[in-house]
C-alpha positions in Angstrom: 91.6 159.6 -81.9 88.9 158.8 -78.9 87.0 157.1 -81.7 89.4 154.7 -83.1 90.8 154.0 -79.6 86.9 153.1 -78.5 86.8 150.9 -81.5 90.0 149.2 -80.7 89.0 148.7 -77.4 85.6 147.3 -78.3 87.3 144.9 -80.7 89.8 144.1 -77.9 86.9 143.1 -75.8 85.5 141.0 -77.7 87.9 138.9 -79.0 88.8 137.7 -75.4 85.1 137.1 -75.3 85.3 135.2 -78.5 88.1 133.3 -77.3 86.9 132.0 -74.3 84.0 129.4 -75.4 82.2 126.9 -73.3 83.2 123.0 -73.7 79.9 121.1 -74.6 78.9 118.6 -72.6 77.3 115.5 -73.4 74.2 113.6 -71.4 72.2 110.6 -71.9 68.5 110.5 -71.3 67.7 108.1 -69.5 70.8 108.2 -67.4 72.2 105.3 -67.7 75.3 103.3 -69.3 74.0 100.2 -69.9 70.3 99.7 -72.0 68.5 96.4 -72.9 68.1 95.2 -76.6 65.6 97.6 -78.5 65.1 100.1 -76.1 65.5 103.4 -76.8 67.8 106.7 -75.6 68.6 110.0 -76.5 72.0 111.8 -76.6 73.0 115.9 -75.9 75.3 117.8 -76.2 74.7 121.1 -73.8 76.5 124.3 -73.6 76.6 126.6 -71.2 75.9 129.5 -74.0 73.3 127.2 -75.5 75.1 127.8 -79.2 74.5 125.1 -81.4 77.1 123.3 -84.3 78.0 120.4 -82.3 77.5 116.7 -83.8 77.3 113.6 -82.3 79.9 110.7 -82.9 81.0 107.3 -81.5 83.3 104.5 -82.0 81.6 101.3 -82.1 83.3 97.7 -83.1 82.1 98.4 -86.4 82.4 101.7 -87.3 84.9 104.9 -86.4 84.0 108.4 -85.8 80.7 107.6 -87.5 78.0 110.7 -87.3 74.5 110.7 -86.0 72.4 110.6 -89.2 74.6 108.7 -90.8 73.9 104.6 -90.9 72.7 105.4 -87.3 70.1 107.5 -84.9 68.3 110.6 -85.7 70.1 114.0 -85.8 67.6 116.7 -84.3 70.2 120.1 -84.2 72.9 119.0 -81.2 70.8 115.9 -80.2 70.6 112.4 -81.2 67.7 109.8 -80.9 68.3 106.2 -81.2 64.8 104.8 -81.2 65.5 100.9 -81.3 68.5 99.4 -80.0 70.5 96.3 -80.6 74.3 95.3 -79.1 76.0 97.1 -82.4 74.9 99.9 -80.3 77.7 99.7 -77.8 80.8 101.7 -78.0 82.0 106.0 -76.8 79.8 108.5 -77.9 81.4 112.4 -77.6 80.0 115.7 -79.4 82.7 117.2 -81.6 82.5 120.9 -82.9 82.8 121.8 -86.4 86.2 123.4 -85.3 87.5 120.0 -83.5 86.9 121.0 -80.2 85.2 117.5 -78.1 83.1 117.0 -75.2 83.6 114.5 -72.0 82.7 110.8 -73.8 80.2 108.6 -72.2 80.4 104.6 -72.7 77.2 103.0 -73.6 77.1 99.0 -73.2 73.4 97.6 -75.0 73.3 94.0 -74.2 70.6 90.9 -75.4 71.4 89.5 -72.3 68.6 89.4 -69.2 70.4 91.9 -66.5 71.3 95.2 -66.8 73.6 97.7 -64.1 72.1 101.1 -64.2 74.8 103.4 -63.2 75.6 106.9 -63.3 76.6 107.2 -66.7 78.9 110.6 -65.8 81.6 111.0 -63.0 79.8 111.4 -59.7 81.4 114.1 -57.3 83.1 113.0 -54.2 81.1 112.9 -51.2 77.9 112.3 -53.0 75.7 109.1 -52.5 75.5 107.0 -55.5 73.0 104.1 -56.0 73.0 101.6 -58.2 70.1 99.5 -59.5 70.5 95.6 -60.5 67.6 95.3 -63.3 65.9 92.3 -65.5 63.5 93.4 -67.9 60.4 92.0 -66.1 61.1 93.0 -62.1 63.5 94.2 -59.2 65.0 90.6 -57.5 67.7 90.7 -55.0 71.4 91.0 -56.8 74.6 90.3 -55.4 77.0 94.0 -56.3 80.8 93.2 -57.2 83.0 96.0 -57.7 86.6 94.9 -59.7 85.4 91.3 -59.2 84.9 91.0 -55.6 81.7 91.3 -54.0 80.5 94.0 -52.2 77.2 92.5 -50.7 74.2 91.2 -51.5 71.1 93.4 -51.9 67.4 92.2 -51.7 65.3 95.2 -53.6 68.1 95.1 -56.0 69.5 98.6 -55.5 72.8 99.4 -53.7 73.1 103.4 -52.3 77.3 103.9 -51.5 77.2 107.3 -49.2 79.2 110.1 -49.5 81.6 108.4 -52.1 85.7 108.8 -52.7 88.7 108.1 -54.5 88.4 104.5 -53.2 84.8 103.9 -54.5 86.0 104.7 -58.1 86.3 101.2 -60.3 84.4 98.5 -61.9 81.3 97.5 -60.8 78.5 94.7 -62.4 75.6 92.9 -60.9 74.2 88.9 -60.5 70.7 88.2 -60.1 70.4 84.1 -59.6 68.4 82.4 -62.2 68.9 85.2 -64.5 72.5 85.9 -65.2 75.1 89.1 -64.5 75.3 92.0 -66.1 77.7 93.8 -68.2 80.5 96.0 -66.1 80.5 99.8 -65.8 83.1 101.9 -64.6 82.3 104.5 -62.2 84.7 107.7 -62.2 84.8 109.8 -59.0 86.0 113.5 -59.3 87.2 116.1 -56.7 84.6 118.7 -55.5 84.5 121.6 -57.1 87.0 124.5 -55.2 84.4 126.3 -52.7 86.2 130.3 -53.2 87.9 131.9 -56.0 87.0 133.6 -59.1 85.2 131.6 -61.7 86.8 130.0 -64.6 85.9 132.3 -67.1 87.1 135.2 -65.1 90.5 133.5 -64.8 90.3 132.9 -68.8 89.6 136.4 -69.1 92.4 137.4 -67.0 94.9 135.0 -68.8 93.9 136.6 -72.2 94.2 140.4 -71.0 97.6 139.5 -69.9 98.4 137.8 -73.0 96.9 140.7 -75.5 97.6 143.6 -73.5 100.9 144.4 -75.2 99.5 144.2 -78.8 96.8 146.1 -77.5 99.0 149.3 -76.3 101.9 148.8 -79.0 98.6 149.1 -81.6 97.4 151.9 -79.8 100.8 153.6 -79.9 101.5 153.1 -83.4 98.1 154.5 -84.0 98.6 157.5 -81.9 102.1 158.2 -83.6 100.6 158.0 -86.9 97.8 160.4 -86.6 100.2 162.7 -85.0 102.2 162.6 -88.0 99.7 163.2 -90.4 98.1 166.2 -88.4 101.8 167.9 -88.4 102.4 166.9 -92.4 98.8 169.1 -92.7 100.3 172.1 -90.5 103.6 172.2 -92.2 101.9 172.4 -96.1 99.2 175.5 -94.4 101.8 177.6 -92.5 103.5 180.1 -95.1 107.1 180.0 -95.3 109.3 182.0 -92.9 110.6 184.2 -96.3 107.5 184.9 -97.9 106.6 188.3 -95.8 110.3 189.6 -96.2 109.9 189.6 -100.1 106.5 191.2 -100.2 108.1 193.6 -97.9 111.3 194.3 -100.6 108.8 194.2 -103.4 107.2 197.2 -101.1 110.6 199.1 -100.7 111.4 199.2 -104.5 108.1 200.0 -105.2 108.0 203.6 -103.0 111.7 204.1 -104.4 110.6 204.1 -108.0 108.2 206.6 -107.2 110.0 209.3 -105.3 112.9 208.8 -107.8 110.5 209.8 -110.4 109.1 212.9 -108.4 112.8 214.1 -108.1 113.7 214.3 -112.0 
């Protein structure tokens, strides 16, 4: 019984661990969400685990859910490699699981024209400083940064730092240089802070699942329990002789000795 109730256990154990896999999560190298025309970038998709099986897709104007590999970029295992760019480029990219399961998406804009935005390409974290860079393909001039269409100010190295961002900061941001043009717009998401205390995610997964399972666990465990005990008394009951077997060897006896000594009297 302690080995099958190990074995249960271990399976227990592990299928809670099973259960409670890491969402991938997708980066761009460089980190950026706009690129120029035939430049080059490279897509991931990481995992806390670092297990593979993860494929990268996108929706472009041209094409749904299309697959790395396929009509576009270089598959190398979870990555992606797009070597030479062009505007047919521009659309979400996500990583996708052979099971369904998706990643955060990330918005690439590739653009022909002369002025790019290089912004973070992922939601920054409240409180952080963010800088953004106004670039042409030649040199850094001084840009004027708008953000939803109304300008911020006017920076001459063509870089803008906001400190210690917030919810306000979050929106729509693009870039002018004079004599050269404006950029596309990005969108920059800001997110809360991660909570300072508490127990870590996969603690409180694990915790949700125990609470969950337990119940099949111990009914299992039960009906286990209750059917071994069975069995063991079915394998008593056929060894133990029955309650009237000694009483007739014992009659068997008595006639036996009277046979005899009614013999010796005649």
């Amino acid at each position: 019984m302690m080995e099958e109730t190990s074995l249960l256990l271990l399976l227990f154990v592990s299928s809670l661990l099973c259960c409670t896999t890491n969402q991938a999560r997708l980066t761009v190298s460089p980190s950026s969400s706009q690129f120029f025309e035939d430049e080059s970038f490279s897509l991931s998709c990481e995992e806390d685990d670092s297990s593979g099986g993860w494929l990268l897709r996108r929706n472009t104007t041209k094409r749904q859910m299309s697959q790395c590999g396929v009509k576009w970029g270089r598959s190398a295992g979870s990555s992606c490699n797009i070597s030479v760019t062009a505007p047919w480029d521009s659309g979400v990219y996500w990583c996708e699981s052979r099971e369904g399961a998706t990643s955060n998406s990330i918005n690439i804009t590739v653009t022909g024209g002369p002025v790019i935005l290089q912004s973070p390409v992922l939601p920054v974290m409240e409180g952080d400083d963010v800088t953004l860079h106004c670039k042409t393909k030649t040199s850094n001039l001084p840009a004027d940064f708008y953000k939803d269409g109304s300008l911020i100010r006017t920076e001459p190295a063509g870089h803008m730092t906001i400190h210690h961002v917030s919810k306000s900061d979050e929106g729509l941001y693009k870039c002018h240089i004079s004599s050269h043009g404006e950029s596309p717009p990005s969108w920059i998401t800001v997110t809360d802070p991660p909570p300072t205390s508490g127990a870590p995610p996969l603690v409180f997964r694990l915790a949700y699942r125990l609470v969950v399972f337990s119940p099949y666990f111990i009914s299992t465990l039960l009906m286990m329990s209750l059917y071994r005990h069975r069995t063991t008394g079915n394998d008593i009951s056929m060894a133990t002789p029955l309650p009237n077997q000694p009483a007739e060897g014992l009659a068997e006896e008595y006639d036996d000795i009277m046979e005899v000594t009614t013999e010796h009297h005649f």
